[in-house]
C-alpha positions as CSV (number, residue, x, y, z in Angstrom):
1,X,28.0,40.9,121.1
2,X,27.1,41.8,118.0
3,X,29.5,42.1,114.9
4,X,30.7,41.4,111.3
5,X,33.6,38.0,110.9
6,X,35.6,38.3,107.9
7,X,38.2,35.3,107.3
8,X,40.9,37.0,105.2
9,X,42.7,34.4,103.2
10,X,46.1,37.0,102.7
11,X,48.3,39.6,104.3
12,X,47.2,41.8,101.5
13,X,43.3,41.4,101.8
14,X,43.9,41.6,105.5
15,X,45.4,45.1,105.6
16,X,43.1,46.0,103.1
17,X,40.6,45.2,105.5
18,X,42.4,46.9,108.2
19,X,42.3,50.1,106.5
20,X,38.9,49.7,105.6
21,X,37.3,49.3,108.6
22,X,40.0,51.4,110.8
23,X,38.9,51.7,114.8
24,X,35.7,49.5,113.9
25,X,37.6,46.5,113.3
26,X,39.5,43.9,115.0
27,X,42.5,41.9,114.6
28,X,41.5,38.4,115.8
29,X,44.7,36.3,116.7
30,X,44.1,33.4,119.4
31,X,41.7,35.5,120.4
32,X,42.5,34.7,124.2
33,X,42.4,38.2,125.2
34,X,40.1,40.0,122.6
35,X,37.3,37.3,123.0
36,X,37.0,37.6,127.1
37,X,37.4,41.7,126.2
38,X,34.8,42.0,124.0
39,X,32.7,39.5,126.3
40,X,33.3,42.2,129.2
41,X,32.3,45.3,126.9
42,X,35.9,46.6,127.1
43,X,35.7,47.2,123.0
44,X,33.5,46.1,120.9
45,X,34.3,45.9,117.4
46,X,31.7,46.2,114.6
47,X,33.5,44.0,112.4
48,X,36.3,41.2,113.7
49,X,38.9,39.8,111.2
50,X,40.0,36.3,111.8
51,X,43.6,36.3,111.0
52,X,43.7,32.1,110.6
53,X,43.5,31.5,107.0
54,X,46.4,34.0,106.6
55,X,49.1,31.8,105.6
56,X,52.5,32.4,106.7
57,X,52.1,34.4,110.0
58,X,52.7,30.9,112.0
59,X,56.1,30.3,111.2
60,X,59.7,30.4,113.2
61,X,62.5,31.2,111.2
62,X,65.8,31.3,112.6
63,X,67.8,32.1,109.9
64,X,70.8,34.0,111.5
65,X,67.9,36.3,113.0
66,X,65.1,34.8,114.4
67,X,61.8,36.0,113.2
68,X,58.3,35.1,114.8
69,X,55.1,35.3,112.7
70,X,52.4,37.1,114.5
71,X,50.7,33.7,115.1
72,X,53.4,31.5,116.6
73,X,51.4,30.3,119.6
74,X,53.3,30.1,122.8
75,X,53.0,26.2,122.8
76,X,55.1,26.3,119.6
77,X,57.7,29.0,121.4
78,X,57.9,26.0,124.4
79,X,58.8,23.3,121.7
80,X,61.2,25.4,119.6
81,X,64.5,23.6,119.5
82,X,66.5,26.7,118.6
83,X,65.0,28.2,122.3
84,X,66.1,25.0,124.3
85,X,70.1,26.7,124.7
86,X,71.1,30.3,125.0
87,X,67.5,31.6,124.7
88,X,65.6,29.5,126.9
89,X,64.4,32.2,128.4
90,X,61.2,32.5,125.8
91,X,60.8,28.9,126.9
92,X,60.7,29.7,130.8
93,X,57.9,33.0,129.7
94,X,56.2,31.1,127.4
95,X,54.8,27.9,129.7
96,X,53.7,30.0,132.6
97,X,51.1,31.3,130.3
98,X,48.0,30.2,131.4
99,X,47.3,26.7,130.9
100,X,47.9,24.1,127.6
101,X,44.4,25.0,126.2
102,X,45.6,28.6,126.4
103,X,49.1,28.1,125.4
104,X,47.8,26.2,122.1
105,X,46.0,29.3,120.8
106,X,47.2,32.1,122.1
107,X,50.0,33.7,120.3
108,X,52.7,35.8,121.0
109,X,51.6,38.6,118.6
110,X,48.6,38.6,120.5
111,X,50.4,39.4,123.4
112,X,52.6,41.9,122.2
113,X,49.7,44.1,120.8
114,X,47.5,43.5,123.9
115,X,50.4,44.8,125.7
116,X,49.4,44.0,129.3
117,X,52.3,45.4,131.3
118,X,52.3,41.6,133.2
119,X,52.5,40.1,129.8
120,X,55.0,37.1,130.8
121,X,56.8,36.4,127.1
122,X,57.0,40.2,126.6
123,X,59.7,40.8,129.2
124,X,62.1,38.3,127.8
125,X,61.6,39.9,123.7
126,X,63.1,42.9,125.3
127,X,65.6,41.7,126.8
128,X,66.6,40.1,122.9
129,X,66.4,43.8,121.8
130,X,63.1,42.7,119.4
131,X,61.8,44.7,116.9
132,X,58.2,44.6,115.7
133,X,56.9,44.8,112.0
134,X,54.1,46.6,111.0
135,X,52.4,46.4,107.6
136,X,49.5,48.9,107.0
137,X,47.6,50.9,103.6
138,X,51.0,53.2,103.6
139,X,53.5,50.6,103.6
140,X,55.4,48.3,106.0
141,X,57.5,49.7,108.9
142,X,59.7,48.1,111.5
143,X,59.8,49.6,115.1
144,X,61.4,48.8,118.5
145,X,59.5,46.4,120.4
146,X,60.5,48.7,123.7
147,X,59.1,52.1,121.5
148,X,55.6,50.1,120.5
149,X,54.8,49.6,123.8
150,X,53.2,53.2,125.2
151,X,50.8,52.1,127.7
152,X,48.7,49.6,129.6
153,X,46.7,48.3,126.8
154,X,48.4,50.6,124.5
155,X,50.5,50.9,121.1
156,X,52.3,52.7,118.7
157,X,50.3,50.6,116.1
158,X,48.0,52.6,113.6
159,X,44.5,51.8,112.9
160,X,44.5,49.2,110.1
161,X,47.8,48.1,110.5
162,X,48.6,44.4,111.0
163,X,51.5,43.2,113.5
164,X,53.1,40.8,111.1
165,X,56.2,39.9,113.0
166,X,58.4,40.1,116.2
167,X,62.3,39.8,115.3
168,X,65.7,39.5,117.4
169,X,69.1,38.9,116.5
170,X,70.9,35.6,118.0
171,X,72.8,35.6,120.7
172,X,76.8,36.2,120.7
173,X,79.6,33.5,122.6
174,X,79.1,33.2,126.2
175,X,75.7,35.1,126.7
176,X,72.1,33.2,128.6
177,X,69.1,34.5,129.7
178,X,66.7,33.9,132.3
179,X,63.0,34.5,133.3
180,X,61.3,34.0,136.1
181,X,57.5,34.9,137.5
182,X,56.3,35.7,141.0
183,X,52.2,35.0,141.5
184,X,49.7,34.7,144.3
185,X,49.5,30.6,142.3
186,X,52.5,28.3,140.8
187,X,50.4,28.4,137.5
188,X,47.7,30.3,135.3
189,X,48.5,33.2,137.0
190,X,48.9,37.0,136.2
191,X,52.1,37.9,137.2
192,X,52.8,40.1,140.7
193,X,56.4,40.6,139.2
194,X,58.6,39.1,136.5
195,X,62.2,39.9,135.4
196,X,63.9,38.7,132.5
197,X,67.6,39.0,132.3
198,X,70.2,38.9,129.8
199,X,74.0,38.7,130.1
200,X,77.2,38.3,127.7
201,X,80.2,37.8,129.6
202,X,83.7,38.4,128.2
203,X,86.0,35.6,126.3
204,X,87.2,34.9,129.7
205,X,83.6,34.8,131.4
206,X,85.6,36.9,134.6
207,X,83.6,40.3,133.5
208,X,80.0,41.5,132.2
209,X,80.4,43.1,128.6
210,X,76.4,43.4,127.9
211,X,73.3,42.9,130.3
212,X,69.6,43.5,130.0
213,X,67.1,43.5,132.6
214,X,63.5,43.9,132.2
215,X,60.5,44.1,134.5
216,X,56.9,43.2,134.4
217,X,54.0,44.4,136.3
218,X,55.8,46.9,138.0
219,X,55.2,50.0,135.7
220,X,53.1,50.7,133.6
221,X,54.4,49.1,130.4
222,X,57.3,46.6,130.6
223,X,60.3,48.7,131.5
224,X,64.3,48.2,131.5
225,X,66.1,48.7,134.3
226,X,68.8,50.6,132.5
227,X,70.6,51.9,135.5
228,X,70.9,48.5,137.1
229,X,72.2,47.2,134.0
230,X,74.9,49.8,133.7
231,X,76.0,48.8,137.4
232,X,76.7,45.1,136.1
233,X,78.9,46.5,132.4
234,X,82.3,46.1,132.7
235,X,82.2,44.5,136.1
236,X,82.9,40.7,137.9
237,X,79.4,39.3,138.3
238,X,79.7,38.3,142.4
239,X,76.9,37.9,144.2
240,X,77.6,41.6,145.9
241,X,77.4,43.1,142.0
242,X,74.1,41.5,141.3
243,X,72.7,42.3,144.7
244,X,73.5,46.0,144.2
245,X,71.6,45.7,140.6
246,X,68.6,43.9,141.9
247,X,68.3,47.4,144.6
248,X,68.7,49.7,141.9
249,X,66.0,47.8,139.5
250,X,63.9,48.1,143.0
251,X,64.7,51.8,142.7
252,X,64.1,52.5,138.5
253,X,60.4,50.6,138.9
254,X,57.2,52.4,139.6
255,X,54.8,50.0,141.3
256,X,51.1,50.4,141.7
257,X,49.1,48.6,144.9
258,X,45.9,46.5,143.6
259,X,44.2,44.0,144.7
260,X,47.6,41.3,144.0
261,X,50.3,42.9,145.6
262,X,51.0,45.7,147.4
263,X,53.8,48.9,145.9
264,X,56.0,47.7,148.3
265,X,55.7,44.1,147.9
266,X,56.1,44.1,144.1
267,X,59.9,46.4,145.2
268,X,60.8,44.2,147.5
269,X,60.0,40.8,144.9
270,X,62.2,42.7,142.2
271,X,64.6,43.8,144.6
272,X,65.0,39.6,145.0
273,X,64.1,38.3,141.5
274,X,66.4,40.2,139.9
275,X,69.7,39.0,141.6
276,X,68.1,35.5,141.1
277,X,67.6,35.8,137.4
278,X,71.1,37.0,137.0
279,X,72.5,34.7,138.8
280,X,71.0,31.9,136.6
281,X,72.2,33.6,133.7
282,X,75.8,33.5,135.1
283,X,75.3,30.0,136.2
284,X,74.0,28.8,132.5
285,X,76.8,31.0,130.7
286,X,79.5,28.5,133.1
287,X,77.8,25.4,131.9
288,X,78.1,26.5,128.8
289,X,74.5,27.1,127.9
């Protein structure tokens, strides 16, 4: 590998940099994924721009909104108190990525832009309706996170322009959300499946009033399962009603066979994971989580 390292020192110098070097340059985040990429001649940037002296990008804010800087590593997601409750779903995504070491460098903006469609924390930022924010030479723009994703390895992000931040709104009264992962190993794993799931029940928690559902793995970019969601709005959450939405999330995905899982393996696992997600989610909303 042979390339140029430039240690930016703000987000102004960094875009600036960005839009100077265009498709010859690099982002460099944790580096978790660009490093082994570059190592493997996937890309192979002439000049790589060290986002790390950048200040700013690392932070949580969860004022109202919670915002996450573009390098908030997933260890920090894990230890975020404001994630423990309602939205310990990020939690659950977050510590099945890789292993410590990787969890203390690798960051979630990383993730997002890499946009593996087995990514593990991306799932559950869909499911919290996240919005990315882009700032580039013409100007900063804010896009759905669902919209920036267009492909394995692909996004709606121009050349030059920096990911600056991810951003979802809290949580209404009597909502939860779960995640769970399906792999050939327990741990530092790339998923086979994974589902997130969201759900807001009514005043009375008898009836569904919102749901999300999202799958990993299973398509090829992180998809909802809109008409399995539809089949839970308005309805009483029994088992029957989240079995009937876990077969239609079977039907919405399109599966691929590889060396992991088989098409019909991967249906089968979301056909399962799904009821079980939801069911979690129910069961956290009646503890009052």
């Amino acid at each position: 590998m042979s390339f140029e390292y430039h240690e930016p020192a703000a987000v102004a110098e960094a875009v600036a940099l960005g839009a100077r070097f265009g498709e010859a340059g690099r982002f460099l985040a944790g580096g978790t994924d660009l490093i082994i990429q570059m190592r493997r001649g996937k890309v192979a940037p002439r000049h790589v721009l060290s986002l790390h002296r950048v200040p700013g990008l690392d932070r949580i804010e969860a004022n109202g909104a919670i915002t996450l800087g573009a390098l908030v590593t997933h260890r920090a997601v894990e230890r975020c108190a404001d994630f423990q409750g309602p939205l310990g779903a990020l939690v659950e995504g977050a510590r099945v990525v890789g292993g410590h070491q990787i969890r203390n460098v690798a960051t979630v903006g990383g993730n997002v832009v890499n946009a593996s469609p087995a990514a593990d924390v991306v799932p559950v930022l869909l499911t919290l309706d996240a919005t990315v924010t882009c700032l580039g030479p013409d100007g900063e723009r804010t896009l759905p996170l669902e919209g920036f994703l267009t492909g394995p390895g692909q996004t709606a992000r121009r050349p030059g322009e920096l990911l600056t931040a991810i951003r979802f709104e809290r949580l209404p009264p009597a909502s939860a959300t779960a995640f769970l992962k399906a792999g050939r190993r327990r741990a530092m794993e790339i998923s086979v499946v994974c589902v997130a799931a969201r759900l807001t029940l009514d005043p009375a928690r008898e009836r569904c009033l919102a749901a999300r559902i999202t799958l990993g793995a299973v398509a090829p970019t992180t998809m909802r399962a809109r008409a399995a969601e539809r089949a839970l709005e308005g309805r009483p959450l029994t088992d029957d009603v989240l079995r009937e939405a876990g077969r239609l999330a079977a039907g919405e995905c399109r599966p691929i066979s590889d060396v992991r899982a088989s098409a019909r393996y991967r249906r089968l696992l979301v056909e399962t994971l799904v009821p079980r997600a939801l069911r979690r989610c129910r069961e956290r909303i009646g503890g009052g989580a």
